[in-house]
ZAMARGU-4260 file (C-alpha; in steps of 0.2 Angstrom, whole numbers, plus 5000, padded with zeros to 4 digits):
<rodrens>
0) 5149/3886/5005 | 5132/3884/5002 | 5135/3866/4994 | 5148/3862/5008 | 5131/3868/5022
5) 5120/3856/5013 | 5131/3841/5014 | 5134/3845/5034 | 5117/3846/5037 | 5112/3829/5028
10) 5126/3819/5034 | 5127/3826/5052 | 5106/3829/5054 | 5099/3844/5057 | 5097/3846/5076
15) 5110/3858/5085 | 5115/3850/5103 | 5103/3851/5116 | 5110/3863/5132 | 5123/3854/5142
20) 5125/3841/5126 | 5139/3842/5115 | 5143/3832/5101 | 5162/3830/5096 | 5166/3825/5076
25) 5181/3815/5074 | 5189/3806/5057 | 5191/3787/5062 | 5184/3776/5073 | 5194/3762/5088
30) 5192/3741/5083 | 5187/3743/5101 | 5187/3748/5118 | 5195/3737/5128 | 5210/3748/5137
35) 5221/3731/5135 | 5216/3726/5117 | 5218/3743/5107 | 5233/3756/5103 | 5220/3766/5094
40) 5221/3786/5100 | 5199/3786/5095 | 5200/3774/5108 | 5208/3782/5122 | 5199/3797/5117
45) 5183/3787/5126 | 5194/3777/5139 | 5199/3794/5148 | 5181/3799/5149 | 5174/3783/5155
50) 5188/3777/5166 | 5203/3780/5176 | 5220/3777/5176 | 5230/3775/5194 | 5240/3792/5193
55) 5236/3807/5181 | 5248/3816/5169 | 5245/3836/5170 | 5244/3845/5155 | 5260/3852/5155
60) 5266/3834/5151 | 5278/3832/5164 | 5270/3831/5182 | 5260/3817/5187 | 5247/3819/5198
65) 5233/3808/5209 | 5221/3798/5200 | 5214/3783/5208 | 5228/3783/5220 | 5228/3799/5232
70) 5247/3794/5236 | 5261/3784/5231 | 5279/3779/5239 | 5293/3770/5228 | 5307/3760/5235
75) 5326/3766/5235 | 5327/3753/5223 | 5316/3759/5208 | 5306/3740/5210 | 5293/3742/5222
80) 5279/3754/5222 | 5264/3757/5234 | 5248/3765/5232 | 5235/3771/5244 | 5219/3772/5233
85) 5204/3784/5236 | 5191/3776/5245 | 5175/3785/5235 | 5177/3780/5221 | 5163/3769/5213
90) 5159/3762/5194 | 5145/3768/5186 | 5134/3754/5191 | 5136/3759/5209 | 5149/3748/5214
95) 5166/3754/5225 | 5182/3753/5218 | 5195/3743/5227 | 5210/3737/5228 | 5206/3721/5221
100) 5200/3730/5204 | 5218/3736/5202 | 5226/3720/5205 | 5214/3714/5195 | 5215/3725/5179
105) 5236/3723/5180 | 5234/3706/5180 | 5222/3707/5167 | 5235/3718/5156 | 5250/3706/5158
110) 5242/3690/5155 | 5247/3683/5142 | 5230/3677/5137 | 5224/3693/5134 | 5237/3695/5120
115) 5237/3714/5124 | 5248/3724/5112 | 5255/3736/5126 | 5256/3725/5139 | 5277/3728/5140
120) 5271/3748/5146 | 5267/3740/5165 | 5284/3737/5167 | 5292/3719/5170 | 5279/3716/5185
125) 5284/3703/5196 | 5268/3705/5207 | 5252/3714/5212 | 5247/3713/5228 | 5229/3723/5238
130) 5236/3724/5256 | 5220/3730/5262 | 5203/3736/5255 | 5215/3753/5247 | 5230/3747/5247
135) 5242/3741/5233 | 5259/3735/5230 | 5265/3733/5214 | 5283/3724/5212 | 5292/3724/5198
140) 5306/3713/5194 | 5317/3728/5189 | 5318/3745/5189 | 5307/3754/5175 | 5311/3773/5173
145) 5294/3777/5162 | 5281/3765/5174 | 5272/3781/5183 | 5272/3790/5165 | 5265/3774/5157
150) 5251/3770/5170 | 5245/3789/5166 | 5240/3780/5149 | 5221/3773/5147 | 5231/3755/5144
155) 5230/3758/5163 | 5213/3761/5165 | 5205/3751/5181 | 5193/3740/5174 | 5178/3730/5182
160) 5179/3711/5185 | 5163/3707/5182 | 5159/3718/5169 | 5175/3710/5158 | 5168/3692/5163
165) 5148/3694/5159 | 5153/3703/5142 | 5168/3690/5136 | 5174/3694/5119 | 5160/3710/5119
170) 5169/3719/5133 | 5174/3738/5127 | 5160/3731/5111 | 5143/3731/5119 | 5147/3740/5137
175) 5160/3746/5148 | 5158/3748/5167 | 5170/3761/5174 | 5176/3773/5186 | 5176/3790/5173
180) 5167/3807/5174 | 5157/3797/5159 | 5148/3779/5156 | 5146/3773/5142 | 5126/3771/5134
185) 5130/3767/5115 | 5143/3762/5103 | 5140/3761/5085 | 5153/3757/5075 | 5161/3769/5063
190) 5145/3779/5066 | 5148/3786/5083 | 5151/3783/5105 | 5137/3790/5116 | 5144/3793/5134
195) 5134/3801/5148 | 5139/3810/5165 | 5142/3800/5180 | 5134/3810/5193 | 5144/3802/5207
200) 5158/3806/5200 | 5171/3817/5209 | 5189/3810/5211 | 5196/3821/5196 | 5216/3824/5196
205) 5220/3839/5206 | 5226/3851/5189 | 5205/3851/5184 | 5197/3865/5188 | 5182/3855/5190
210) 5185/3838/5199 | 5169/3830/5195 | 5153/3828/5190 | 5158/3833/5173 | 5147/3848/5168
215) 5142/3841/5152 | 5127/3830/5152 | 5131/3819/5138 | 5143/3818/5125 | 5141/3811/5106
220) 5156/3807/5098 | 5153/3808/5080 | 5161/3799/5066 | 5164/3813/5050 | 5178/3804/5038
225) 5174/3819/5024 | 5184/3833/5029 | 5172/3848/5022 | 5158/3841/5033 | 5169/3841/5048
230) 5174/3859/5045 | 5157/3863/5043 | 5151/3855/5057 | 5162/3866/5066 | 5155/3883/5059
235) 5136/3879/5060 | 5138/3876/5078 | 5133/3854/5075 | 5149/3851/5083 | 5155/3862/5099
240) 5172/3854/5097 | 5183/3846/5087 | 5204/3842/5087 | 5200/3833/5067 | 5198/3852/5056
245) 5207/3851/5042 | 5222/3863/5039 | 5216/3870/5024 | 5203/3876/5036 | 5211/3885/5050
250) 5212/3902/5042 | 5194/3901/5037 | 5189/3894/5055 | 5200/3908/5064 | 5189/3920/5056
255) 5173/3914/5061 | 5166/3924/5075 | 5159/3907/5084 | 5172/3899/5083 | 5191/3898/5092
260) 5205/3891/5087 | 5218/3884/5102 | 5235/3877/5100 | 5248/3867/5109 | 5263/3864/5103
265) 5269/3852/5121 | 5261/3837/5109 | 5274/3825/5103 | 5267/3817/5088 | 5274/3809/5073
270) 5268/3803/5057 | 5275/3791/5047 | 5278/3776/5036 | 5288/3760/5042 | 5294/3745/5030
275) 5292/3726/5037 | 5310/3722/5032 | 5308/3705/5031 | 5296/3707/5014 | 5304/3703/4997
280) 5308/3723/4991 | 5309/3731/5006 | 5322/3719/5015 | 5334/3728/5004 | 5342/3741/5016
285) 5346/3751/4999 | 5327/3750/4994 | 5323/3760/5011 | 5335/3773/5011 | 5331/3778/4993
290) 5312/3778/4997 | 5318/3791/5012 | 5329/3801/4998 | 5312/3801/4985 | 5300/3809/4996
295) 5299/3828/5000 | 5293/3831/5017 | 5296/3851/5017 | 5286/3852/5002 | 5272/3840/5010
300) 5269/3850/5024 | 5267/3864/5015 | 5257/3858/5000 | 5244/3847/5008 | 5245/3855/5027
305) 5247/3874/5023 | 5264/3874/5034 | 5255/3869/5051 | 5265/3854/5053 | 5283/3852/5055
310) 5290/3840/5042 | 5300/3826/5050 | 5316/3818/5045 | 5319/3809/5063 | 5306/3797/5071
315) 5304/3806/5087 | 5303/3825/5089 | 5321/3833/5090 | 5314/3842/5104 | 5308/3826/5115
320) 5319/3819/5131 | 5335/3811/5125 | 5337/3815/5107 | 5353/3817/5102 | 5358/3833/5094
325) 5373/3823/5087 | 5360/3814/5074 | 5354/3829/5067 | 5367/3829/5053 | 5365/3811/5046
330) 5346/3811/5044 | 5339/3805/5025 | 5333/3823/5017 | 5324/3825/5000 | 5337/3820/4986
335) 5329/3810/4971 | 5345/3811/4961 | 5355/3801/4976 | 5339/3789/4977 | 5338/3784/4960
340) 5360/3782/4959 | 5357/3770/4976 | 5343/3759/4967 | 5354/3759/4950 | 5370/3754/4960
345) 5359/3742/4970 | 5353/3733/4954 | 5337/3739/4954 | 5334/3742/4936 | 5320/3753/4926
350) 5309/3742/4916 | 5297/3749/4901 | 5284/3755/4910 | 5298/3763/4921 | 5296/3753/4935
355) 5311/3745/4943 | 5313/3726/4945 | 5326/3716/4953 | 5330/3694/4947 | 5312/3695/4942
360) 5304/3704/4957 | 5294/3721/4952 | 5297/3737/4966 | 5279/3738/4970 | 5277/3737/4989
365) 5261/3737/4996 | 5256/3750/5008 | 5243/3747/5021 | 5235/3763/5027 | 5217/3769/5036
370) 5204/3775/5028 | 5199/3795/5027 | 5205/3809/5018 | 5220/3811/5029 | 5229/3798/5026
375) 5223/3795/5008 | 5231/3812/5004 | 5246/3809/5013 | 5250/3789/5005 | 5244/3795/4988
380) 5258/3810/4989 | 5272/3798/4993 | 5265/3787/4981 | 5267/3799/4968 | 5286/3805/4973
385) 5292/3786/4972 | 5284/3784/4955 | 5299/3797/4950 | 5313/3785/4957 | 5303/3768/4948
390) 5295/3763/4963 | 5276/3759/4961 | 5270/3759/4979 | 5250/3749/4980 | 5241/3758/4992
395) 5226/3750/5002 | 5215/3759/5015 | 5206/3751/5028 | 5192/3757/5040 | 5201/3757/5057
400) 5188/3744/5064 | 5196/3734/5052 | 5213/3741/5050 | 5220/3737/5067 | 5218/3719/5064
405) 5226/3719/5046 | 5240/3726/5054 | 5244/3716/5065 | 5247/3705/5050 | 5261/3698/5038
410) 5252/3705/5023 | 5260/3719/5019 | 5274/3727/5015 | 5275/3746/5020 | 5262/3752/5029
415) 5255/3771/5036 | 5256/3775/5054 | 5254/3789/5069 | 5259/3790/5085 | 5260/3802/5100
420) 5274/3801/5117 | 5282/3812/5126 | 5301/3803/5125 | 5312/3795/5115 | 5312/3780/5126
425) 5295/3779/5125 | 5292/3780/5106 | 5307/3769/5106 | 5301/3756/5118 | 5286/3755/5108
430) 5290/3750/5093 | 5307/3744/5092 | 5307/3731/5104 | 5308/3714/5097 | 5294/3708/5110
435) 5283/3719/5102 | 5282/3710/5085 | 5272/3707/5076 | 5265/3725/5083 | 5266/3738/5088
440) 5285/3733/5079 | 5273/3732/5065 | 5292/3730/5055 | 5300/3714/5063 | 5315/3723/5070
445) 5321/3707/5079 | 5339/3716/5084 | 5349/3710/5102 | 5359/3724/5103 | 5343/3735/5101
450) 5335/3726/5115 | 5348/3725/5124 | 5351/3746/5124 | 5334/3749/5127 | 5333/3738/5145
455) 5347/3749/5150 | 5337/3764/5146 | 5321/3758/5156 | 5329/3754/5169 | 5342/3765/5171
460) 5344/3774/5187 | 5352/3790/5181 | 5349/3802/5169 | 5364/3800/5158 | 5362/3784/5156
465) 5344/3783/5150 | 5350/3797/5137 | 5365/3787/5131 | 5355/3772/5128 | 5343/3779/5118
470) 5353/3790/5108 | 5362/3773/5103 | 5345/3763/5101 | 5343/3779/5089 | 5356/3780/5077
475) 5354/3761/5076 | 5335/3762/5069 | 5338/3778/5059 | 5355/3771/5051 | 5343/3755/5046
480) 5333/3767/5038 | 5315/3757/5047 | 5304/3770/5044 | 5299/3786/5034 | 5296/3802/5045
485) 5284/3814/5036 | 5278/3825/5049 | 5279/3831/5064 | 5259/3840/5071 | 5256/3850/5084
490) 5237/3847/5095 | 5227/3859/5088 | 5208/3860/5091 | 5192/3872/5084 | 5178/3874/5098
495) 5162/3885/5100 | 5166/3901/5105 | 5151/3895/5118 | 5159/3884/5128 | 5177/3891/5140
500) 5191/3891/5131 | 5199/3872/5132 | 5216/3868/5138 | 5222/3854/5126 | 5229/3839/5135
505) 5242/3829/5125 | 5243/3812/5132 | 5239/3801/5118 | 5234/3815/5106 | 5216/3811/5117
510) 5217/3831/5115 | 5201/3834/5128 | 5206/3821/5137 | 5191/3818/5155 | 5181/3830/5147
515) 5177/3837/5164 | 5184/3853/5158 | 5172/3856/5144 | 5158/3870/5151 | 5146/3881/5140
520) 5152/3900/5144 | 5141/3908/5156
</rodrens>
């Protein structure tokens, strides 16, 4: 411990936070912080604070609420929806908020120059219209079951015209000029975000029992990829809060008497590797099942997460909206014998060195992963399980600054991914459609009749057949064997025992989400 102290206190400085400053340690970092550029959770862990979205989700991850708009009507027909926006609601710089911000931010979010990775989750908009100063009308061509839902998410934060156009290519790099209980003073890369309150600031969702300001002064948002300094961090009292403790730390941090630990188990989110099926080893359907058989979840999630986390077989959570019970049965589950008989029957044969090879080809996929101790432990463990079956998985790790961007590349061949939702057609949306290659559908699932089942789902208009659609869009990605689940984690977050307990918010695992919540204890 006193090793562990030392390295927290070189690493994170010696200075505890000022009063009414908190600093927040986190493992990665965003590429940016541009709301229609990045899928990155660090980054909507910033974009909550210092903007808003039209319409809130509450905690409970069900209702939505006001945001921006104080009210909103939708046609019988599912394709027309009008918003009556607040009108006291200014950017940081001072400036009101108006209409004419939200057409533009759409706009801005479905262009597709701006090449924005998410731009499906506006719906299929046909227009976006300011009627008046506060008024909008946002017309879409069809019906979308999910839009209120999606435009909860910081891909819908209202942005700032000018702001966007003075900054260029720098916009969510240098600066950001927004709406939220924080603006934003500093952004150093892979080191950390520095946010301050907007003292104007008012407008929060009805569900916060403190709608603005924020009671916090300033917020750091520190960059910790070691997980002991993290812990540590959290024990000394240099960080008030954190959702990235280690679970080999829980017990210890339970125990601390400044410290508490709170749980929700409402998050939906699932971590996984996925195959890009139209690379040389892992086109082979047979390839992916086996490396599904190879790998033992159950014993992961014990072993290197001290039974937190569920271990997954299914890519959404078999307790989200519209997953089908019926699935359950013909999941892949850890069986290394059946693995190794499908690669031998497949023609996959052992070479000296024990590692398969096919007309010449060697089984070493390479994996793409971020960088940090979580998902080095987690690639190097399935690394080691598909050595047993004569796979030799390569694994490279990228700082996330950098490893957004190599993602969204034809380089690799499996690669490590984590993702939070609160449906199964909205993971599915996400990553299965073909529009969405070459990502988020990171694996070049170019399928009609995928496509074709999840339009019916998003614009379906009862509930039945929303939950048909998807339970066939499921069993068609599971059956192909597209990815492999490993785990299944709950939101778990480690604060001061000096600040009021925290409600975790799940919506994009942003976890503290405005942050006008967090208050030193009185």
């Amino acid at each position: 411990m006193k090793i562990l102290l030392a390295t927290g206190a070189m690493l994170l400085g010696a200075g505890l936070a000022q009063a009414q400053e908190i600093t927040i340690v986190r493992e990665v970092d965003s590429n940016n912080y541009d709301p229609h550029k990045t899928t990155s959770r660090a980054a909507s862990e910033v974009l909550f604070m210092i903007g808003d979205t039209l319409v809130s989700l509450a905690p409970d991850m069900l209702t939505v609420e006001p945001g921006l708009a104080e009210s909103w009507e939708v046609s019988e027909d599912g394709t027309l929806y009008t918003f009556k926006l607040r009108e006291d609601v200014q950017f940081c710089d001072g400036k009101p908020m108006t209409a004419e911000d939200v057409v533009y931010s759409v706009e801005r979010w479905i262009d597709p120059d701006t090449s924005s990775p998410v731009a499906w989750r506006a719906g299929d908009v046909e227009s976006v219209t300011a009627t008046d100063d506060y008024t909008v009308e946002y017309k879409l061509s069809a019906p979308f079951s999910e839009l209120l839902y999606q435009l909860t998410q910081s891909f819908g934060t209202i942005v700032d015209q000018a702001n966007v156009e003075a900054l260029g290519d720098d916009f969510g790099v240098t600066g950001f000029n927004g709406t939220g209980p924080f603006c934003w003073v500093e952004w150093t890369p892979r080191d950390k975000m520095i946010i301050e309150r907007h003292d104007a600031y008012t407008w929060g969702a009805p569900f916060h029992d403190n709608q603005g300001p924020a009671s916090m002064e300033r917020i750091t948002w520190q960059i910790v990829p070691e997980e002991n300094t993290r812990t540590v961090a959290v024990l000394t009292g240099q960080s008030e809060i954190s959702q990235y403790v280690p679970y080999i730390a829980l017990e210890q941090l339970k125990g601390a008497p400044n410290v508490e630990v709170v749980q929700s188990d409402l998050a939906f989110w699932t971590y996984f590797m996925g195959f890009k099926i139209d690379k040389e080893t892992v086109s082979d359907p047979a390839v992916r099942r086996a490396i599904n058989l190879a790998v033992n979840q159950e014993a992961m999630a014990e072993d290197l997460f001290f039974g937190v986390v569920q271990p997954a077989y299914s890519y959404v959570s078999q307790e989200a909206l519209d997953w089908d019970a019926s699935l359950d049965d013909t999941l892949l589950k850890f069986d290394p014998e059946e693995a190794n008989r499908i690669l031998d029957e497949a023609g996959w044969a052992r070479g000296d060195d024990g590692v398969r090879a096919k007309d010449g080809v060697r089984l070493a996929p390479t994996a793409y992963v971020f960088a940090g101790s979580g998902w080095a432990k987690l690639s190097e463990a399935v690394q080691a399980y598909l050595r047993e079956i004569g796979v030799d998985m390569q694994i490279q790790a990228f700082d996330a600054t950098v490893a957004w961007g190599k993602l969204a590349t034809q380089e690799f061949d499996m690669f490590g991914m984590s993702y939070p939702y609160v449906s199964s057609g909205d993971a599915l949306n996400l990553y299965f459609r073909s529009e969405n290659m070459p990502t988020p559908n990171r694996m070049n699932w170019n399928d009609a009749r995928t496509d074709e089942l999840l339009l019916a789902g998003a614009t379906a208009i009862t509930d039945e057949t929303r939950a048909d659609s998807y339970a066939q869009v499921l069993k068609i990605v599971h059956d192909a064997a597209l990815w492999l689940p490993l785990y299944h984690e709950p939101m778990v977050i480690a604060q001061s025992t000096e600040l009021e307990t925290v409600t975790p918010h799940n919506i994009y695992g942003a976890g503290l989400y405005k942050g006008l919540d967090l208050k030193f204890a009185e």
